[in-house]
N, C-alpha and C positions, 0 to 999 in steps of 0.2 A: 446490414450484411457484413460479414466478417473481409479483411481485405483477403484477394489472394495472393499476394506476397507476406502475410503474414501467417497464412497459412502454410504455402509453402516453407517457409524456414520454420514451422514447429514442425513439420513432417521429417525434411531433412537434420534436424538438430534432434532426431530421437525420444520423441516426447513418448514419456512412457505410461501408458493407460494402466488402473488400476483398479479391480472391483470394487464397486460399491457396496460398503458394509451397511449394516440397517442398524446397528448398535448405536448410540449416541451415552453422553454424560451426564446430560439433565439441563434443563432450563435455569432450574436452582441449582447449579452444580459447588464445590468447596470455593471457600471466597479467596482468592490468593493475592500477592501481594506487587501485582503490577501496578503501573501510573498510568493515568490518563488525563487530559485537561478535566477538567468538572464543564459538564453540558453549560451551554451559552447560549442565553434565548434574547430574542429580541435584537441581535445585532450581525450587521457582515461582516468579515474580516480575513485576512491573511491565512487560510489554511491548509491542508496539507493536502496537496493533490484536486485542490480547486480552486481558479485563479476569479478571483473575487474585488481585487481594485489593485492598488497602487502600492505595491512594499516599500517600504522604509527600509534606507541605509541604518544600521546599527551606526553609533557615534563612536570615534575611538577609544579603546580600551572600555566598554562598555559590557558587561557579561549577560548573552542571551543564547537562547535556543537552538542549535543548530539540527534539522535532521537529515541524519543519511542512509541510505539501504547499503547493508550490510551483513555477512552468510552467517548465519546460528550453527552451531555443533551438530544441527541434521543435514544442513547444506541447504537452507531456505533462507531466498533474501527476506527482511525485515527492516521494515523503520526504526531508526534507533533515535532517541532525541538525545544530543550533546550537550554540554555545559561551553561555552566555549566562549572567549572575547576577539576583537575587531582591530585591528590595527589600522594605522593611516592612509587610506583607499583602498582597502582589502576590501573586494566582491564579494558577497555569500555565495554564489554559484561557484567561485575558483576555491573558496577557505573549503566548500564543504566535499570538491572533489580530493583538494590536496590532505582531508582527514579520511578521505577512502583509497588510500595509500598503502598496500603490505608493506607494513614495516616503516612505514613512514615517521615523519617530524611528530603527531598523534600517536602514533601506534601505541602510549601506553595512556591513553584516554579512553579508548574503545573501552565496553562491557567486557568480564573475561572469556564468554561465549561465544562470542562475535569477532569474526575476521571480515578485514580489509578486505576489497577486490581487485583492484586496482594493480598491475604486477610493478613487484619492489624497484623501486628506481624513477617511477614514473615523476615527471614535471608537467605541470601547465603552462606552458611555454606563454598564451597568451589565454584571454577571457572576452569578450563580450556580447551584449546583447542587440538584435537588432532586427528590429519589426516580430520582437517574440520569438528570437532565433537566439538561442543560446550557439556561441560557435566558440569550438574548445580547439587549443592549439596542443596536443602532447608532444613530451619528448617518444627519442626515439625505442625507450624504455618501455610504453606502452605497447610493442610491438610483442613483448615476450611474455608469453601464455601459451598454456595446451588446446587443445581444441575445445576440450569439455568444459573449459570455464569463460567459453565465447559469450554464451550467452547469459550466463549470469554479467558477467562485464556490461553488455550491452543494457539489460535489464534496469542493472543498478546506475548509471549514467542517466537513462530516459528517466526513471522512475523519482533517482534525486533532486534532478535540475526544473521538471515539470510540474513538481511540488511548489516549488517559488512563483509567487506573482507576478507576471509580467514575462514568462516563457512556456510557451507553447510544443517549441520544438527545441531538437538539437543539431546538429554539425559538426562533427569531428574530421581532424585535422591531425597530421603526424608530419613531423618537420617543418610546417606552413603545407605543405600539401593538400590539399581535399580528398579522404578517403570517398571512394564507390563502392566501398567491401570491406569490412575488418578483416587483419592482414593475416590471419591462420588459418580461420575457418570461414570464411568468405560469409558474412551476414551481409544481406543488402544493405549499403549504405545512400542509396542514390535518390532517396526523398530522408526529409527532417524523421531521427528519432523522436516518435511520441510515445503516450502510453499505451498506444494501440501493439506495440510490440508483446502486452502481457508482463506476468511475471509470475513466477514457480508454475508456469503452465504444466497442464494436465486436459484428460478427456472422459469427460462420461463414457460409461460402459458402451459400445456399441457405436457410438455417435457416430456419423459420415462427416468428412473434411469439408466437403464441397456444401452440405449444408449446415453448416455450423453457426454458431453465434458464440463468441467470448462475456464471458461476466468475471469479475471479479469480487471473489469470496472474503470476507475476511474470519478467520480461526482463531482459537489459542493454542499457546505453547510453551514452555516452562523451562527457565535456565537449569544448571545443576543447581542453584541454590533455591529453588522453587520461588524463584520471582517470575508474575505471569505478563505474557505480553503476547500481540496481536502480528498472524502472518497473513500477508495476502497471499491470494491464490486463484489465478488466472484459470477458469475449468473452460471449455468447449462445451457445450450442449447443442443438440437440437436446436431449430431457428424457432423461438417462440413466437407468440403474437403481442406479447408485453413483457417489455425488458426487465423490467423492476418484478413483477410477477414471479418470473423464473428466477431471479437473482436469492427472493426471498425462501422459493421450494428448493435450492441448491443449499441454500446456507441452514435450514431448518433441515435437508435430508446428512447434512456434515461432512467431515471431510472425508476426503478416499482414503489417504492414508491415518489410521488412526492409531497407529504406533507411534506419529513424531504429533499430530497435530489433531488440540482437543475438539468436540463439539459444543458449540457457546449457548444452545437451546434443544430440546424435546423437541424427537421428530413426531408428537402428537399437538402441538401446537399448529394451528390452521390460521393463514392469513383470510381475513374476511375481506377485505378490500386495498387497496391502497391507489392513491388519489394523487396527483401532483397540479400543485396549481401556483402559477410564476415560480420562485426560487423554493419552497415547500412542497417536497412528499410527505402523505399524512398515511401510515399505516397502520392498520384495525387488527390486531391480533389476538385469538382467540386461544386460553388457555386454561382448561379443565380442572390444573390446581390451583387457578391465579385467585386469594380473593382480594377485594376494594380494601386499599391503605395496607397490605405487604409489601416489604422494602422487593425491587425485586434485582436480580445481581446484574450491577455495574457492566461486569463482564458482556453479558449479553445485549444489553441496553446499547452500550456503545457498540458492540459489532453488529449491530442492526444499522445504528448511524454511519459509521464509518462503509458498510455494504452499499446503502440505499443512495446515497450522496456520489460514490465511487463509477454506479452504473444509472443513473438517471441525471448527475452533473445539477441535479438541486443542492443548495447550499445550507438547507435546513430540513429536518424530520420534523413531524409532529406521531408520538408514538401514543396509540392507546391499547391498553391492554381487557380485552373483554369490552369495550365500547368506551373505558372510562379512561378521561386524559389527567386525572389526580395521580400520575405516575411517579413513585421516589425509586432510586434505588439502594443502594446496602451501605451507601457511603452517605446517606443523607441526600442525593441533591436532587434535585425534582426535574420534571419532565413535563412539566403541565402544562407548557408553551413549545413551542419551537421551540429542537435546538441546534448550533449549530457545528458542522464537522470540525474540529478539536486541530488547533495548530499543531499539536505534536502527540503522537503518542511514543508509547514504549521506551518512558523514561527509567533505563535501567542502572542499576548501581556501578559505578565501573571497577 
């Protein structure tokens, strides 16, 4: 059941509903030129938006991965993964808030698509973690923002920091204070930001508040320079009877809005089943052009993975297509074991 303080603040923050169109792009749709890990079978590990063991310190000056949620030129937060190195006790929770910075020490590392959220000036006064409480000290510079960009702020804080292994929650702090309410637009603050907050929330046609359930979709969407990359997207629906169920007929019926944000499969594709058992969901999908040993696109493969992982909180898919798990996609890598949700996506040019 959805909480009702989380619903409340999408009511009052103006979540704006939008019909649902029946159009979609294709299963096979053009093959474009985003990043993604290559599928990983057979192992657990650090990944993004499922906390799975024990993160490693990066060593100093060591050059790795950083992701952070970040606004696209439609106004949708997105993971963006960074190129970035570590200094001498630098935190990945504080490096990756102070690289979502307007205008910040980063600011010309970013993608050129992509802006900071963060408002200009902000410091992390302090950082740490404790019993899976990420608790962030900003300066007094975090305090300056307009209403409207409350809740992306919000969004993008829960959504970056709960990616990392070993946090669960957040706490924010302005001067050493303990905020109860972000200081413009008053979002509850008086339990730990999670990802239960959403992000680029939306609502099915018609849906009722009070009976709701949240899933989170994952889309594409295309810089100016036609590099392709993945947006979530928080929908409300109806209270299903199986979470992962509805997740899969949300993501196969596509997005609402389909001027910024593409559809990753054919809303004639039929889930036959889909199974979770310990840390694996295994989903059966049924697809009228698919036949045995066609590559089939990367795109879609992974935004199954990256969906099913997101709202079931299993750490690995096993995907078959028509009953058969001899699955490749367009980029060579196969699917015919487990695999698991991808430390980073949306590595884009900057």
């Amino acid at each position: 059941m959805i909480q009702t303080r989380w619903i409340r603040r999408a009511a009052i923050g103006g979540l704006l509903v939008m019909p649902i169109l029946m159009t979609g792009c294709g299963l096979f749709s053009k093959k474009t030129n985003g990043e993604i890990d290559p599928p990983r079978t057979n192992e657990t590990s650090n990944v993004d938006g499922t906390n799975t063991g024990q993160a490693q310190q990066p060593g100093q000056g060591d050059a790795t991965q950083m992701t952070v949620y970040l606004k696209d030129r439609n106004g949708y937060l997105a993971p963006v993964a960074l190129q970035t190195t570590f200094g001498k006790n630098e935190q990945p929770g504080q490096k990756a808030l102070e690289m979502m910075v307007d205008g910040g020490a980063y600011a010309s590392q970013l993608p050129e698509d992509f802006k900071a959220v963060l408002p200009q000036g902000t410091q992390v006064k302090s950082f740490k973690i404790e019993n899976k409480l990420a608790i962030v000290d900003f300066s007094e510079a975090f305090n300056s923002y307009t209403n409207t960009e409350e809740r992306s702020i919000v969004e993008a804080i829960a959504w970056t920091l709960t990616a990392m292994t070993g946090i669960e929650g957040v706490e924010l702090l302005s001067e050493g204070e303990k905020l109860q309410e972000m200081p413009v637009d008053g979002f509850p603050l008086d339990e730990p930001l999670t990802r239960a907050v959403g992000i680029n929330l939306e609502a099915a046609d018609g849906v009722n508040y009070a009976n709701s359930t949240p899933v989170t979709l994952y889309f594409s969407s295309q810089t100016s320079h036609d590099e392709q990359y993945y947006v979530p997207v928080t929908r409300l629906i109806a209270r299903p009877e199986k979470l992962a169920d509805a997740a899969m007929e949300q993501l196969i019926s596509g997005p609402l809005n389909k001027k910024e944000l593409t559809s990753v499969i054919t809303n004639d594709v039929k889930v036959n089943s889909i199974v979770q058992k310990d840390d694996t969901v295994t989903v059966d999908l049924e697809d009228p052009a698919y036949e045995e040993g066609q590559a089939a696109p990367e795109e879609m493969l992974q935004a199954v993975v990256l969906s099913l992982t997101e709202n079931t909180k299993a750490s690995k898919v096993q995907i078959l297509l028509n009953g058969e798990s001899n699955v490749i996609d367009d980029k060579n890598n196969s699917y015919s074991a487990p695999v698991s949700r991808p430390h980073h996506v949306n590595a884009i040019k900057s």
